[in-house]
N, C-alpha and C positions, 0 to 999 in steps of 0.2 A: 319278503322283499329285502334284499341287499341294503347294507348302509353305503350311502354317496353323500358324498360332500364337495361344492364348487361357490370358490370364490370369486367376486368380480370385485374394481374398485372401480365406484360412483361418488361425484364431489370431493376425493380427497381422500374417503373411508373404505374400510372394506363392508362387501354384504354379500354375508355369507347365505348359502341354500344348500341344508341338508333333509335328506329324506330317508328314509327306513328306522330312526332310531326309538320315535314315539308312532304313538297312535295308528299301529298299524295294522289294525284289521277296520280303520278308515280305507275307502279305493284308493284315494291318493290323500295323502300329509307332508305338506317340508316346514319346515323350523327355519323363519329368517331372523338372520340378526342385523344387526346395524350400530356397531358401537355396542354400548348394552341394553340397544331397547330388542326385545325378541320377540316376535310374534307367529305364532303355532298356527295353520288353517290348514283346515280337513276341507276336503270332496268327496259325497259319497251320493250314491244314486240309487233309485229303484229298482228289482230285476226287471220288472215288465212297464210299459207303457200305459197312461190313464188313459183309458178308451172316450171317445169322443171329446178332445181337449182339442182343441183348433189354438195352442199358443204356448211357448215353449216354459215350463213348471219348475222354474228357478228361483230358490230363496236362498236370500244373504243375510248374515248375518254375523254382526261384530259387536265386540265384548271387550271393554276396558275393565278390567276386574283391580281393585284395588291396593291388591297387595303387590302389583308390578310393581308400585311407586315407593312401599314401603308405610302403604296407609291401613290403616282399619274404617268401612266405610259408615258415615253419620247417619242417625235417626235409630228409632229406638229397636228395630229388627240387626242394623250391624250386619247384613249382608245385599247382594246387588239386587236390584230389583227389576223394573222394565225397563229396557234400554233409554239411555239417556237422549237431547237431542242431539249431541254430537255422534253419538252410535249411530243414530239413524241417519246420519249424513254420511257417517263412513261407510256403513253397508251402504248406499246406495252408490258412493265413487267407489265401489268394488263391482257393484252386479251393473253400471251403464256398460264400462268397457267390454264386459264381457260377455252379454246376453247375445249383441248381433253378429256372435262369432260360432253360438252353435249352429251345427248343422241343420236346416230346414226340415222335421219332419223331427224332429227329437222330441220324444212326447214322456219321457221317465223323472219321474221325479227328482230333483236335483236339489243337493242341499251344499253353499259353501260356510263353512264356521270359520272366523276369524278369531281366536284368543291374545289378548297382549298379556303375554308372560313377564314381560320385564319393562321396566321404560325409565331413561336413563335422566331424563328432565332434557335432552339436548336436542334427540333422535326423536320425529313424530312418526308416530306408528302407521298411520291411515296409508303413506307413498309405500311402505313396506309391504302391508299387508293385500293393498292390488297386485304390487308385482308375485308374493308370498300364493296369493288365491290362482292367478293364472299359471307358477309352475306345478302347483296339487293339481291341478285339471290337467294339465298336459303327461304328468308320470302315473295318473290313472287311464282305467279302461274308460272311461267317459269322453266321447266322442268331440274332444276339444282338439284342435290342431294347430290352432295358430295361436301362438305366443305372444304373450305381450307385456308390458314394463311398464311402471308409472314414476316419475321423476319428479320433485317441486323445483320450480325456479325461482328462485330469487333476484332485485335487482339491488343493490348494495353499493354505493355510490356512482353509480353509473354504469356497472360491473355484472353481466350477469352471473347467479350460482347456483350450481347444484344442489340440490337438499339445504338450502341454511336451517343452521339452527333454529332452535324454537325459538332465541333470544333474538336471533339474527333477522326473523320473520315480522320481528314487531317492528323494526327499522327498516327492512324492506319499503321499494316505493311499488315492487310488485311481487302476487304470490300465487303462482298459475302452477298447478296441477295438471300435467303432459301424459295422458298413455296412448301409448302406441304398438303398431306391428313392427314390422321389419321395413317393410315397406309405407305405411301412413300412418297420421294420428286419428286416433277413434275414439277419444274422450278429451275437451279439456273445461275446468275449473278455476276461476282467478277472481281475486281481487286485485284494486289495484290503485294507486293516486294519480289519477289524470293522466295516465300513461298513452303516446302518440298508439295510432296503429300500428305504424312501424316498426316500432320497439317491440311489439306482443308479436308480430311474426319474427321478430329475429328471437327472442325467448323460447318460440315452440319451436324452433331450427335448431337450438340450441339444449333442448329438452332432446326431440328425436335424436339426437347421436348418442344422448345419454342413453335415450333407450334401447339404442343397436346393442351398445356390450351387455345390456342384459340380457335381453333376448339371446344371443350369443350363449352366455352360460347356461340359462335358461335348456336351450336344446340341447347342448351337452350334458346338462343330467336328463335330459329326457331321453337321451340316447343309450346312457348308461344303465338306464332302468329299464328301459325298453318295454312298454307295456304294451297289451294286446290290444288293442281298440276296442268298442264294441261298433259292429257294422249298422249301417243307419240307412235304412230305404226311404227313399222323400214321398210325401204322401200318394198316392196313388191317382191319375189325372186322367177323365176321357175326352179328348182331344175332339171327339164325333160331337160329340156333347156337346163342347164348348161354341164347335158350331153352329151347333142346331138354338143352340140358345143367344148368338150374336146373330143367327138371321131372322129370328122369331121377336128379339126382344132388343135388340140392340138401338136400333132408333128413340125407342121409351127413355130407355134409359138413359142415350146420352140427353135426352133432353131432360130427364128430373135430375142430372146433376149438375143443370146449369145455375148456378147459384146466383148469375145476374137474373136470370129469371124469375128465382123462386129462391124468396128467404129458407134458410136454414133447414130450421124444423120442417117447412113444406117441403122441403127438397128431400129430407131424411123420410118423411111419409111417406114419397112417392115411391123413393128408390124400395124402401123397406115392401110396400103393396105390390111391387112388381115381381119383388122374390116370392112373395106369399102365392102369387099367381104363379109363378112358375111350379115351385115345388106344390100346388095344390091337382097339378096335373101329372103328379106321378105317386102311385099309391102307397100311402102308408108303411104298408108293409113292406114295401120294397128300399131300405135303409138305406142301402148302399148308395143306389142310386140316386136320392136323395142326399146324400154326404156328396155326392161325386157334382151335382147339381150347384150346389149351395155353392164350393169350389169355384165350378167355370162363374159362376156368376161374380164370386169378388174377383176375380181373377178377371172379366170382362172387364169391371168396373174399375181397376187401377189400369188396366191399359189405357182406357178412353182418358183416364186422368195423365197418365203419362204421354202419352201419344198427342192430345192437345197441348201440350208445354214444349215436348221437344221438337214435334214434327209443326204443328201447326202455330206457335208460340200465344196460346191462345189458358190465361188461366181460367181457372174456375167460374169464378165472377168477373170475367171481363178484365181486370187490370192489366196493367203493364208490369213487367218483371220488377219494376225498380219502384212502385207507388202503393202508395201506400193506404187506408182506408179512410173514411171522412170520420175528422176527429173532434170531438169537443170537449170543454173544461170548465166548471162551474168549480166556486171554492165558496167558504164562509155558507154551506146551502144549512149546518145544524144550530138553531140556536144557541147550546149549552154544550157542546162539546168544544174545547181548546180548538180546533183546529179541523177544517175537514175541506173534503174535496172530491169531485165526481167527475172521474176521467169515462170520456164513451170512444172507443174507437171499432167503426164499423159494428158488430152484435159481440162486440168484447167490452163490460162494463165495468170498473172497479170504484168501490164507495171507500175509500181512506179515510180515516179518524188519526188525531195525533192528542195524545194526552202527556199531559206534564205532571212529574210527580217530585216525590223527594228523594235523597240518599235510599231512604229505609225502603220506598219502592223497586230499586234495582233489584237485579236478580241476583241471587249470590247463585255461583254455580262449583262445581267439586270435581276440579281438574286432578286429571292425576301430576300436573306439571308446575303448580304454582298451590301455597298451604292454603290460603285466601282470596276468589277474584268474585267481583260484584261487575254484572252487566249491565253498561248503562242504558242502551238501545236496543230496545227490542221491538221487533216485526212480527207479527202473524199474519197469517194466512188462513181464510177460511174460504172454504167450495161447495156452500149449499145448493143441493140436488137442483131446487129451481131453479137454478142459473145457465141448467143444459136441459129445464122442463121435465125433469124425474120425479121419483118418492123417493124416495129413500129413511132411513134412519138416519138422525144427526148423532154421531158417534164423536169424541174426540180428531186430531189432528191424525191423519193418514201420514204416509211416509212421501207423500207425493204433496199435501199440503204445506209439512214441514221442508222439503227440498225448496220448494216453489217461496216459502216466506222468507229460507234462509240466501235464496240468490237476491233478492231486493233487499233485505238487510245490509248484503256486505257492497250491492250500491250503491249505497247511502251513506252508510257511516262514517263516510272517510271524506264526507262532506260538511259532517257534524262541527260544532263552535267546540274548543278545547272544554273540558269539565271548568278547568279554572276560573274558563269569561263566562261558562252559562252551566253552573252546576245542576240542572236538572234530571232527573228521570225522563226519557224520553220512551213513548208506546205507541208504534203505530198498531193498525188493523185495517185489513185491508179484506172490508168482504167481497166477494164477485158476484155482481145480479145480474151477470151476463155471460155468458161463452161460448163462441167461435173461434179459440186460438189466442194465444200469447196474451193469458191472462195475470203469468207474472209479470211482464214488461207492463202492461195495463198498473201493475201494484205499484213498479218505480215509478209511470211518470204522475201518480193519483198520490202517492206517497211524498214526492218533493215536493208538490203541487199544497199538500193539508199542511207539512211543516213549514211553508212560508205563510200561509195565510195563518196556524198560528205563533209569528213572530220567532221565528227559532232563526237565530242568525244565521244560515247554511251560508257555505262558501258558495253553492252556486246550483242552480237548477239541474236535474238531471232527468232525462228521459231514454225509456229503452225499447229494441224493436227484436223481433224475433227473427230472423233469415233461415231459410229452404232451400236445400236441395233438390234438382231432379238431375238423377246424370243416367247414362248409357253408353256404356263403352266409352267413345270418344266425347260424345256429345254430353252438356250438361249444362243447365240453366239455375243459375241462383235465384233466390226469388226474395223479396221484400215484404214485411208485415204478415207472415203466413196465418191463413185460416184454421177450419180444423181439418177439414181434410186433404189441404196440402202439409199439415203435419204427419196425418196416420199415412198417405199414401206417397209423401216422400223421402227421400233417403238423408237428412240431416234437418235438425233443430239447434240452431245456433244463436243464443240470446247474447245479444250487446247493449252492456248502457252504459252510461256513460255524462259528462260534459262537453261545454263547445271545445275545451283545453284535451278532455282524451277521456280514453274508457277507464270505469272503474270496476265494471262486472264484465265477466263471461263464463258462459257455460253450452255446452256443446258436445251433444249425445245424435249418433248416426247410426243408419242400421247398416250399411256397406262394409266392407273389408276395414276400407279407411278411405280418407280426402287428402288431396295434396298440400304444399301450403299454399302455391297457386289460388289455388281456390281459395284457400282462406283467405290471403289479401285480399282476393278480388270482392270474396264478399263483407271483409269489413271496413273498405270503401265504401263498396254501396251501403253498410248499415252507419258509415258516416253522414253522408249528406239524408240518410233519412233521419237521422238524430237531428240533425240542423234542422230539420225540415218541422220534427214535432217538438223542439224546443222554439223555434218562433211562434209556432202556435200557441202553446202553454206560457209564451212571454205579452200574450195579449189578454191574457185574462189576469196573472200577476208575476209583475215583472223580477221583485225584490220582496226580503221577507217585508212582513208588517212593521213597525215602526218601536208597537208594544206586544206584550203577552196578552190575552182572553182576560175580562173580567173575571171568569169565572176559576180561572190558574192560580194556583200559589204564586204570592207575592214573593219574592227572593229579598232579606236582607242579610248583610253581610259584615262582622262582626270580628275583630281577632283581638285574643285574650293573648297573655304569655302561658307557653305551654307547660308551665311548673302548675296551673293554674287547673288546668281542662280536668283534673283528681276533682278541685272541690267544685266545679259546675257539674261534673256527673256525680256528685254523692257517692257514699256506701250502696251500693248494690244499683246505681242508677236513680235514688231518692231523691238525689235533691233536681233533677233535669226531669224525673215524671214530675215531679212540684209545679217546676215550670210551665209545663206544658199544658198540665191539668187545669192550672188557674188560669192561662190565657188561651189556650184551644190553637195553640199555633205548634209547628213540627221542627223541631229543632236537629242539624246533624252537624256533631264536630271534628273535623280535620284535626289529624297527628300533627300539622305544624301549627295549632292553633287558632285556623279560620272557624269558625258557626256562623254554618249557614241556617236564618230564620222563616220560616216558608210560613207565610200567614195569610188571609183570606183579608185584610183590612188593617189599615194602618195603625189603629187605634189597641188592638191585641196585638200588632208588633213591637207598640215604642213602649206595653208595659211587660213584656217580654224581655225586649232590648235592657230595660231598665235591671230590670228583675236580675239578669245576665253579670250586668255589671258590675251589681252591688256582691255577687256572689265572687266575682274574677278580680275585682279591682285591684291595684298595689298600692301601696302609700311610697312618697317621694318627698324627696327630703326636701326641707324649706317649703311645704303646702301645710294648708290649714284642714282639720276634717274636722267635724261633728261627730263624735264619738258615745261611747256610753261606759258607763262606770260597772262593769261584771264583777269583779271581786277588787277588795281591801286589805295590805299588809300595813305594819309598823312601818316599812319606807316607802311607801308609796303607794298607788293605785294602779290595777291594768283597765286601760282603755281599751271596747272594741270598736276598732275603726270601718269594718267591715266582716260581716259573717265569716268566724276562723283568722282573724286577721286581730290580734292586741297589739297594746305598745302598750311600757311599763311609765307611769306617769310619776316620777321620784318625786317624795317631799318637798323636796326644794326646790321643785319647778312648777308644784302647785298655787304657790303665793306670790304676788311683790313681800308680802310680809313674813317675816318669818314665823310659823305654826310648829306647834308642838304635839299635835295628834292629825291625821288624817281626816277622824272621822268629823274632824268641824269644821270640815270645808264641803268635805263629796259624801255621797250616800249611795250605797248601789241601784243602780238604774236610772241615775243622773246622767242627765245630756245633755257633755259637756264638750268646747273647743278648746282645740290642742292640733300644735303646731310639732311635726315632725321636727328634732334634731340631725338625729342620726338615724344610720339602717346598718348593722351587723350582722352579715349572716339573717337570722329569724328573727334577732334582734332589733326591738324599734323602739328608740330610745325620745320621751313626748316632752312639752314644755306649755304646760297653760299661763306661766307667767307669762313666756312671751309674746302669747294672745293678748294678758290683758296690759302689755307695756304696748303694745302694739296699739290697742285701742282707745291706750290713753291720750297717746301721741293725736292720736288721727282726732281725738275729738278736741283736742289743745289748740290744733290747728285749725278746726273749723271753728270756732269761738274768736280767732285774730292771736291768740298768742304763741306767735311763732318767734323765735327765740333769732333777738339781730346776730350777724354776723360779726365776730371782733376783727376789727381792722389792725392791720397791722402799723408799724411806724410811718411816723411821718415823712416826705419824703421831702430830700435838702432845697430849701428855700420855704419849705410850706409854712405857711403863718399859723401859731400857735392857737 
């Protein structure tokens, strides 16, 4: 393979794509750069086909390796292990775009590798390495043809941008991930602060033109390398058949997929018994014909599903295109959990828990773009088999569980009270004991729903809905709150959530070419007023958060020391803050400018905590009185500690109204003694017990009546003598 090299400029920079220089007996490799983050991704494929795979065998996969950034990575092995959760977020916004673009009938094993070679702390690697993964496919024999680009937008005081920086991203009010063809978008990703609709179709308008020059270069190194295709016959289809199977069986079937008629699971029985009966009439041995059966029958079964939406506007279960399922909302249902809630809409159930923790509870997590970050909010996602009536093994989080936790994560979070006003750990979990479809939007509105009821101050309610596609040529029907199988059988899954003020998530994965944005406005209207629709619902059960935190939550108190200070409340090695902890059972975490925060289960182990804190941090000020103690004895003087690590030097001649000739006949070490600050020098604290006990003399002079008259001054002219 030839070396090529093609430039484009995106957001201001250049981004380079070259090919033949590494990894080249990969079918297809380009090296993208971006500034100096550089990301390497190979394509390479099976020679032959896996026989009987009815679904196209593409795996992604991305790799932030640690020395792009100039790190060695932590734990006691020192090298990478199983992908991180942002890796699995990134291979998946690599493999959505690009899965509904191979060819129908591509049955070869497919593999794309993403490596970040370099990362510059400025340039995020994930928009690179989409566009980096669709020019490898397109300069390979791998039956990929249509090109496509992924762009970040940012909004930056009003201002949309291209790729902002990483720093740029964190003051963004939005940050939507665009890819696209030439012609439409076919994936997008965003978070966002309350951002109008409006705004987010003129971002994806403004993302697509980004995407045409890449595309653009894009083809031109695919032209320069010219590779050979590999030819792709779509699978094999007999048309008689399909026939003989919609006159024989066609009536059955459209009736077990009437899902007003028959819940779910019955609906899935029936449809499933009538395949059994079909293919139990054609023998065994005869495979093909059987493969070719199985076919006309899904292939029946999505027409009658499409053909009632467009031709007869008639969905699944009866609804209207723009309504939504019957919903309901119970909160406060766990005794002893912080915070819970059970969102039901239609046979989509989600059980939300919210639990509160401390500092030490965040996540710390090992960016290759920042030395140290702790994550405050975290979402899970769980999908036990019973929830769609399976067996299954309970194995760890899929890559489809982790996707689905991290879209209602970034929901939410930008709803959350600053750390400052409500320093806690936040953890949701959001199990599913039900599903028929849009069981992540189920996690946001079951999620908002558990952090009000327990008292987390959220800016504001948010609920999410899932929006479908059905289109045909000209024709094409959006649909509202999609099920499950107006998700498998139609061509766009597009989740909005959001508040009454604007959306804060999206995400939106299609099997078509692409969608216009037409269409996307038109359907994130209608997934406006059905947000309005289940946000009044969810404002009947609770309106606002709680008032307090759960009994059962760490108590927050809040505490600041001077930051010279926060050395001797954590001791040598952390000794003297496990002390603390140890002897009152409450969690302590302290802030670089000096706040401690006290996280305790009961007042009572807080105030001797508090206490405990104090005496450790305290300072002496000049002109106050302490109770101190006598540590050591010199010829001039005595040192006072006035606080654990804290002396003042108590001079001879401030230990008496009388004057003394030895120390030791006054103080004895471990006498506890009061002593009046003079001075503060530097470390220096300079003490005076005479002036304690002239002070006390005074005071007790006066409480006995002998308070000393005023001298009056002269007489004044005329006064009688």
């Amino acid at each position: 393979m030839s070396h090529n090299q093609i430039e484009v400029e995106v957001g201001g920079r250049k981004l380079s794509l070259e090919t033949g220089r590494v990894a080249k007996q990969a079918d297809g490799a380009v090296v993208a750069r971006y500034g100096d983050t550089v990301v390497l991704v190979t394509a390479c494929m099976a020679p032959e086909p896996v026989e009987g795979r009815d679904f196209l065998p593409l795996t992604v996969d991305y790799r932030e390796y640690t020395y792009s950034a100039g790190k060695i990575p932590g734990g006691f092995f020192k090298r990478e292990g199983r992908p991180s959760e942002r890796e699995v977020l990134v291979s998946r916004l690599i493999d959505r775009p690009l899965r509904p673009l191979f060819p129908e009938g591509w049955r070869n094993e497919t593999q794309v590798i993403a490596m970040v070679l370099s990362a510059d702390s400025e340039n995020d690697p994930d928009v690179i390495a989409v566009t980096a993964a669709s020019a490898a496919l397109c300069c390979s024999p791998i039956p990929f043809t249509t090109p496509i680009a992924a762009v970040r937008v940012g909004l930056l005081n009003d201002t949309l941008v291209a790729n902002p920086t990483v720093a740029e991203q964190k003051s963004s009010a939005l940050n939507i991930v665009v890819a696209g063809s030439e012609q439409a978008i076919v994936m997008v990703e965003a978070g966002a602060l309350e951002v109008p609709e409006e705004k987010i179709v003129e971002a994806l308008e403004f993302g697509h033109q980004e995407i045409r020059k890449v595309i653009a270069a894009i083809r031109e190194l695919q032209e320069r390398v010219n590779p050979q295709k590999v030819d792709v016959q779509p699978p094999p289809f007999d048309e008689e058949l399909y026939r003989q199977i919609e006159a024989q069986y066609g009536e059955r079937l459209h009736d077990a997929l009437d899902t007003a008629k028959y819940p779910k699971r019955e609906s899935y029985r029936r449809v499933e018994a009538l395949k059994k009966e079909i293919l139990a009439a054609i023998p065994e041995e005869d495979e093909e014909k059987r493969a070719l059966a199985s076919r006309a029958f899904e292939r029946l079964r999505e027409c009658y599903f499409r053909d009632d939406i467009l031709i007869h506007g008639r969905r699944p279960d009866g609804r209207r295109f723009d309504q939504i399922r019957p919903v309901t909302c119970e909160v406060g249902l766990l005794p002893r959990v912080h915070g819970s809630a059970l969102f039901t809409r239609g046979e989509t159930q989600a059980l939300a828990t919210v639990t509160l923790g401390t500092r030490e509870d965040m996540q710390r997590l090992d960016l290759l773009f920042e030395e140290e970050a702790f994550k405050r909010f975290m979402l899970h996602y769980n999908f036990p088999p019973f929830s769609v009536g399976e067996v299954r093994f309970l194995r760890g989080p899929g890559r489809r569980e982790i996707g689905h936790g991290a879209l209602a994560e970034r929901a939410l979070v930008n709803l959350l009270p600053p750390e400052t006003d409500f320093p806690y750990a936040i953890r949701i979990v959001s199990d599913i004991l039900e599903s028929n479809g849009s069981s992540s939007m189920a996690t946001v509105c079951g999620g908002s729903l558990a952090l009000m009821d327990a008292g987390v101050p959220v800016r504001a309610a948010c609920a999410g809905i899932a929006m479908g596609l059905v289109t045909e040529g000209d024709r094409y029907a959006i649909l509202t709150d999609i099920a499950g199988a107006e998700d498998h059988y139609g061509d766009m899954d597009f989740k909005v959530a959001g508040t009454r003020q604007g959306i804060t998530a999206l995400q939106m994965d299609i099997k078509v070419s692409g969608i216009s944005t037409q269409m996307m406005r038109e359907a994130l209207e209608q997934a406006r007023r059905a947000r309005m629709e289940l946000l009044d619902i969810m404002d009947q059960t609770i309106r606002e958060p709680r008032a307090s935190i759960s009994a059962y939550a760490p108590r927050l108190y809040v505490l600041t020391i001077p930051t010279e200070k926060i050395r001797d409340l954590i001791g040598p090695g952390g000794k003297k803050i496990r002390s603390i902890t140890d002897a009152t059972g409450v969690k302590i975490d302290v802030m670089d400018d000096g706040r401690v925060h006290v996280f305790a289960q009961n007042g009572e182990s807080a105030d001797r905590a508090l206490q405990m804190i104090r005496e450790v941090t305290a300072s002496a000020e000049v002109g106050k009185t302490y109770l101190g103690k006598v540590v050591r004895l010199a010829d001039f003087g005595a040192f006072v500690e006035l606080f654990p690590g804290t002396d003042g030097l108590l001079h001879i001649s401030e230990i008496s109204e009388q004057r003394i000739r030895d120390v030791r006949d006054e103080l004895k070490l471990g006498d506890q003694v009061l002593v009046k600050v003079l001075s503060i020098e530097g470390n220096k604290i300079r003490l005076s017990r005479k002036a304690v006990l002239r002070e006390q003399r005074e005071k007790q002079r006066r409480e006995a009546g002998h308070v000393p008259r005023r001298p009056q001054g002269p007489a004044s002219p005329g006064t009688r003598p």
